[in-house]
C-alpha positions as CSV (number, residue, x, y, z in Angstrom):
1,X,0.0,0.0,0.0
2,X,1.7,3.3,-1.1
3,X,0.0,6.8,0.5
4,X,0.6,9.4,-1.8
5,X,3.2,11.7,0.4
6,X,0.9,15.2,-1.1
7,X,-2.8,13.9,-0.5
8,X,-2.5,11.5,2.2
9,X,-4.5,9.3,0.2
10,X,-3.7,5.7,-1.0
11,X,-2.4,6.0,-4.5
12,X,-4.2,3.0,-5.9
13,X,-7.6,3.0,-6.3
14,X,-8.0,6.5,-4.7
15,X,-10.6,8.9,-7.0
16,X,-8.1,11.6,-7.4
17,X,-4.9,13.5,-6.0
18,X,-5.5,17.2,-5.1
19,X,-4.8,19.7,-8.0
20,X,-1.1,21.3,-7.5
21,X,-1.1,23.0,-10.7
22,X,-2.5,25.7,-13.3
23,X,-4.0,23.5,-16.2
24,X,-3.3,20.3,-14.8
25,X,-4.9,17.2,-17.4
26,X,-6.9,14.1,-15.4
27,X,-6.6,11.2,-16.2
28,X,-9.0,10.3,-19.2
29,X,-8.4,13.8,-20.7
30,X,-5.2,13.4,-22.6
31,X,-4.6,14.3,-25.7
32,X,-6.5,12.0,-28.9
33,X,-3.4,11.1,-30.4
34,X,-1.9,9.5,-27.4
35,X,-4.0,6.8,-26.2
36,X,-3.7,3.1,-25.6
37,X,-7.0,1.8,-27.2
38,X,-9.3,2.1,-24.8
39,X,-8.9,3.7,-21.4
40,X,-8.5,1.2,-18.3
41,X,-11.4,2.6,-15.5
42,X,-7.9,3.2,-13.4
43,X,-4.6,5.1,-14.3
44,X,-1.5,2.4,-14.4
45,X,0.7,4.9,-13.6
46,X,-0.5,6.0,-10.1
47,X,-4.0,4.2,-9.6
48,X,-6.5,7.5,-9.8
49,X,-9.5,6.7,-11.1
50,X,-10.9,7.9,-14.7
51,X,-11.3,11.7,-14.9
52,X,-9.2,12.1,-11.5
53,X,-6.2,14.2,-10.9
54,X,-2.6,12.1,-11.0
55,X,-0.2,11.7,-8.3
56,X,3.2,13.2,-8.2
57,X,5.4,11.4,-9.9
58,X,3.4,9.6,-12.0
59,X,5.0,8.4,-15.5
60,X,1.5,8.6,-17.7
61,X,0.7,12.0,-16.6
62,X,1.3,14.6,-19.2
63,X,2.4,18.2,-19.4
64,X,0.0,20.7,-19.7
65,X,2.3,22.9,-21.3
66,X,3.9,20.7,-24.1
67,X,1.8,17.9,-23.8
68,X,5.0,15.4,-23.4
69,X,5.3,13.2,-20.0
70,X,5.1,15.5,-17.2
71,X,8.1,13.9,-15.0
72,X,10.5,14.6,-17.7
73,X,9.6,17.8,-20.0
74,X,11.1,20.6,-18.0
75,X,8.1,23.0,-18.2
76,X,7.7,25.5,-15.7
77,X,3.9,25.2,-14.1
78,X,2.1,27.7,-12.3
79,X,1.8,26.0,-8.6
80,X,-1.8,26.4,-7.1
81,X,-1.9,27.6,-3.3
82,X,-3.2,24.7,-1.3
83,X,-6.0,25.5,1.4
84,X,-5.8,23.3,4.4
């Protein structure tokens, strides 16, 4: 079992992370021309559930920015305040 260390929630099968970021894509709402056939109802990546916001770190997750994979494109995101 792996608690996401930014929601507190457990990253499989949790509904969704809390947004961090300006423009930040669920999961389900990627671009057309990067898909795998049909969507699973669960990312494989971090476990969020279809339409859900992706954990940090999370290798599907893409930019929303440049559209490439989010841990590795370099863009420069506008951080939303979080409200506790």
């Amino acid at each position: 079992m792996v608690i996401c260390e930014f929601c507190g929630k457990m990253e499989t099968g949790s509904d969704s992370c809390i947004q961090r970021f300006e423009g930040q894509i669920p999961f389900g709402g990627e671009p057309n021309d990067w898909t795998f056939g049909d969507f699973p109802s669960s990312c494989g990546g971090c476990g969020v559930a279809m339409g859900g916001l992706h954990h940090p770190g999370c290798e599907v997750e893409r930019c929303p920015k440049c559209l490439g994979q989010l841990i590795s494109c370099g863009c420069e995101l506008i951080e939303i305040p979080l409200s506790i």
